[in-house]
N, C-alpha and C positions, 0 to 999 in steps of 0.2 A: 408918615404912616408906617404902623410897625408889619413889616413882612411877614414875621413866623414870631408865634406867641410861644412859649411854656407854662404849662399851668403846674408844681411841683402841689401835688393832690389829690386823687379822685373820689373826692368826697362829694354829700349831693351838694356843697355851695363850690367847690372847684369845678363841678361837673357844672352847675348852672352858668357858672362864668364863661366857661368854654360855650356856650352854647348861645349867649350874648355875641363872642368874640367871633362867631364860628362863619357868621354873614359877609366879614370885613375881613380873615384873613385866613391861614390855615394855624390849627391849634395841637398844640403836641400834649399831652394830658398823663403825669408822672404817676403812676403807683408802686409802691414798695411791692405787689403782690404780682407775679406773672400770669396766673391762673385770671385776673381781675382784668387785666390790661389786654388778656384775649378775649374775656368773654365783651368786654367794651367792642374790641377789632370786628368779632363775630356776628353778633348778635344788633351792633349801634345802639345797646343800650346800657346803662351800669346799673346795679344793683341798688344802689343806694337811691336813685331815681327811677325807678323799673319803667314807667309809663312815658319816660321821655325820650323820642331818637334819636340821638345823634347824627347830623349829616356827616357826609364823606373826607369836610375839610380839617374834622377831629380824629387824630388819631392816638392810640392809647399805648402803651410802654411802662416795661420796669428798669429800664437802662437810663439815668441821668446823663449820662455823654450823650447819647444819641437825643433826645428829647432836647435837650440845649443845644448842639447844634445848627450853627444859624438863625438862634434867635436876639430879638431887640428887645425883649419886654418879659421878663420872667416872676411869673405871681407864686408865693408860697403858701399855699394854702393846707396846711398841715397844725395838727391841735400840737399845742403852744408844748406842749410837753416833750413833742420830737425836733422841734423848731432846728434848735442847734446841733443835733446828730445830723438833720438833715441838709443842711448848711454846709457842715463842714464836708459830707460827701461829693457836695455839688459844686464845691469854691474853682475843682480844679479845674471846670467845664464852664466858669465865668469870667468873660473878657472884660472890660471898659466902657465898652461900646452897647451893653444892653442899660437895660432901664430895670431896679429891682423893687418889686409892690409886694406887698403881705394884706393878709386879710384876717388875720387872727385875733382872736378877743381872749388875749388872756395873758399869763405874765408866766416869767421864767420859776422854776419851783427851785427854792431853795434861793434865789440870788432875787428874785423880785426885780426883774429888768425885764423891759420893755423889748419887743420883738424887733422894734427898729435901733437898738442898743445891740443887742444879740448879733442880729446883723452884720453891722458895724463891727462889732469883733471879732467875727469869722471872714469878712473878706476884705482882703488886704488892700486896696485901695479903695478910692473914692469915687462912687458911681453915682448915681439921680437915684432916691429914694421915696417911696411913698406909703399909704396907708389906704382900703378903702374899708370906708364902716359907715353902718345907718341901720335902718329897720329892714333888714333884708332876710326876708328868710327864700331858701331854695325853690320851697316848693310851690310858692308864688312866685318866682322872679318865672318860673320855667312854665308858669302857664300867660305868661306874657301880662301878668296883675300889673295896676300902677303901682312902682318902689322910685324909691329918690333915694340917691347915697350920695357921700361926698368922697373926695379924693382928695388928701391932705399931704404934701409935701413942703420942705421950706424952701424949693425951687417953683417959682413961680411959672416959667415954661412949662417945669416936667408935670405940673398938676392939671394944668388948663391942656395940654395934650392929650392926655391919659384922660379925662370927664371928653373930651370931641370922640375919644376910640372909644369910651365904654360906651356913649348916648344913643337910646333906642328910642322911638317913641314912649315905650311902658318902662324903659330904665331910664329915670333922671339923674344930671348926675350934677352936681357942684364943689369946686374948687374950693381950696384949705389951707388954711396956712399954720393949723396949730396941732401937729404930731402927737406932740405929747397927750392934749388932751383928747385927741381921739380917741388914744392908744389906751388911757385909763377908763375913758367912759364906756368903752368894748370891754374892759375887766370886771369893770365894776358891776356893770349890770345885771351880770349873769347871777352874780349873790344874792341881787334881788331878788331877782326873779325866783330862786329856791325860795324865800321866805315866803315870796305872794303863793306859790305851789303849796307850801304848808298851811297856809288860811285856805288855799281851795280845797286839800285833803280834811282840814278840820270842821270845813263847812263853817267857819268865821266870819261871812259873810262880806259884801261888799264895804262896809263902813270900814270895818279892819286893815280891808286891802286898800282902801285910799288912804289910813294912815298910816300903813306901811311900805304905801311907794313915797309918801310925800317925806317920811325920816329919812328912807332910803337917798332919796332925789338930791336934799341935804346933803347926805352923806358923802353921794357920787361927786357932788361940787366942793366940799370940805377936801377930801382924797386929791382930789383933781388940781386944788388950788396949791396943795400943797407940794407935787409934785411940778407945778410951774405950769397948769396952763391957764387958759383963756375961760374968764368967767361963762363968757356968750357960748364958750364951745357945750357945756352942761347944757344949753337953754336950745340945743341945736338937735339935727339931724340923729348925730353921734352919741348924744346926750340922752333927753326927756324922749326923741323919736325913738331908739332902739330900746329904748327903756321899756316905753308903754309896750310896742308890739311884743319885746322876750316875757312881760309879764303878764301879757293877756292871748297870746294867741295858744293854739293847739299845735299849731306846729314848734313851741320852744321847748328844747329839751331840757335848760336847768327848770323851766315851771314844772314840767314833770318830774325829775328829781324829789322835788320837794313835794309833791302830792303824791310821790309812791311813800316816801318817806313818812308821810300824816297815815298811810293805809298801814301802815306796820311793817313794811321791805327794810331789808336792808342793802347798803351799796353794791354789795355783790348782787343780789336778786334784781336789782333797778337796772345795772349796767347790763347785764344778762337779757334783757328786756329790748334796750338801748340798737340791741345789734351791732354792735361796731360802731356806731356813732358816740360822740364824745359833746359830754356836759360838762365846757372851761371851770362850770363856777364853783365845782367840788374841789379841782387841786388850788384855784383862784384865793377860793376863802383860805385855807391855812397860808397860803404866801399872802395875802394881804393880810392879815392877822398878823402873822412876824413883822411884814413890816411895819404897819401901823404903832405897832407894841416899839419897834425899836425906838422908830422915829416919833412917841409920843403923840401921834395922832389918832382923835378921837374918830369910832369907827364899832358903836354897839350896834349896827346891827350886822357887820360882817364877823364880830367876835361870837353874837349869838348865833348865826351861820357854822361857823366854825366850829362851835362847842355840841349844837345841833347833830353836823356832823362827823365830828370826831371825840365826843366825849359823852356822847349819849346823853346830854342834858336832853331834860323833858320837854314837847313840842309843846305843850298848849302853858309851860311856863315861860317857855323863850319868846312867846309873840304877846303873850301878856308882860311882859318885861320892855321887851319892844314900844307897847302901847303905852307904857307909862311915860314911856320918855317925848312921843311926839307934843 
């Protein structure tokens, strides 16, 4: 059992993991902001979860030495865009002897590399690695909702330890053995989910949005295969589970993206909104886009994501574009 957790985060799904974690052991909870990391100390609540309190055995920080100090088990839970600045800050404050999990859905901007790739090239040896993803959103894991997630590592000890430390009654958790396609089907999704957002802004109705998760669904598995994973992992948890819930619930921030976006915003007005919260699937689509383009792999509806937005092509063409193709 791991003694002293790091959560490198405090975002509301770092903050809800800590609060899973917080029963079993004591939890150290990283923020870049010092103002954030007092008002956590202060107050036992963080902003981005305001309704939820932290018990005594989480504590908050902007110092990465100190927050890794004497930990065995360090989660990075930081949007995919800082992954590697924040990485490389924290490499110097990581021994051998912990255990490193990410929980990020989304991919490197510019190189299109997987967080657990990232990883790997910022810290110099070789330590247990893992991935957690599913249909989880914060704001249900924190009111103790049923969620199921998997924990995907290609060390069979470090996965099946790591699902025995996360498992609550209301947190299920199941072991994995295919990384890779975790790690795509957490990118992938969140592209969708913009487009179902833009049939909800358009008021396109439900028939629309079944046939544009099921090209999507396609699509997530086309991407996925191609990058080397497991057919079954699409069909899983990681896959069609995180799918349906980032495209139908009210708590998904790319489906909002894409329904401020059908209302007439634009990304600065949306993020503005957002609060400090980060929707993967805006910087997601142009690096899946490059890469798909490099690597010849077919991928209309992340190109009409992409073009949506960043080239201002017209909404109610790109979903009827879309619909031709399912």
């Amino acid at each position: 059992m791991h003694q002293h957790i790091t959560i490198i985060g405090a975002g509301s799904f770092g903050t809800a993991l800590a609060l899973i974690l917080s029963g079993k052991t004591t939890v150290s909870l990283w923020t870049r902001r010092a103002e954030l990391a007092q008002h956590i100390n202060t107050t036992r609540t963080n902003t981005y979860l305001p309704d939820v309190k932290l018990p005594a055995s989480v504590s908050a920080t902007s110092s990465l030495e100190d927050c890794l100090r004497g930990s065995t088990l360090v989660i990075f839970a930081v949007p995919s865009l800082y992954m590697r600045e924040t990485i490389r800050k924290a490499a110097p404050f990581i021994t051998t002897d912990m255990t490193l999990l990410h929980v990020v859905k989304g991919l490197e901007e510019g190189t299109g590399k997987l967080m657990s790739e990232v990883i790997k090239e910022e810290i110099p040896f070789d330590t247990p690695l893992a991935v957690l993803a599913g249909p989880n959103h914060a704001e249900e894991i924190v009111k103790g909702l049923p969620t199921a997630t998997v924990i995907a590592s290609s060390h069979k000890k470090t996965r099946e330890s790591l699902c025995t430390l996360f498992s609550t009654p209301s947190f299920k958790t199941y072991p994995h053995d295919d990384v890779i396609g975790v790690e795509v089907c957490g990118a992938v999704k969140n592209i969708i989910a913009i487009a179902i957002g833009v049939c909800d802004g358009l008021r396109s109705g439900d028939n629309a949005k079944g046939s544009i998760l099921t090209l999507g669904l396609a699509e997530m598995n086309g991407i996925a295969r191609a990058f080397g994973a497991k057919r079954a992992t699409c069909f899983g948890l990681a896959g069609v589970g995180d799918l349906i819930a980032t495209c139908f619930s009210a708590h998904s921030r790319n489906r909002f993206v894409g329904e401020m976006m059908a209302k007439g915003k634009n990304l600065d007005q949306i993020r503005g909104e957002m609060h400090g919260m980060v929707a993967e699937g805006i910087r997601t689509s142009r690096t899946l886009h490059e890469l798909c383009t490099r690597k010849s792999i077919s991928a209309p509806l992340t190109t009409q994501t992409y073009r949506v937005l960043y080239e201002n092509v017209n909404l109610r063409d790109a979903i009827n574009d879309l619909l031709s193709m399912v």
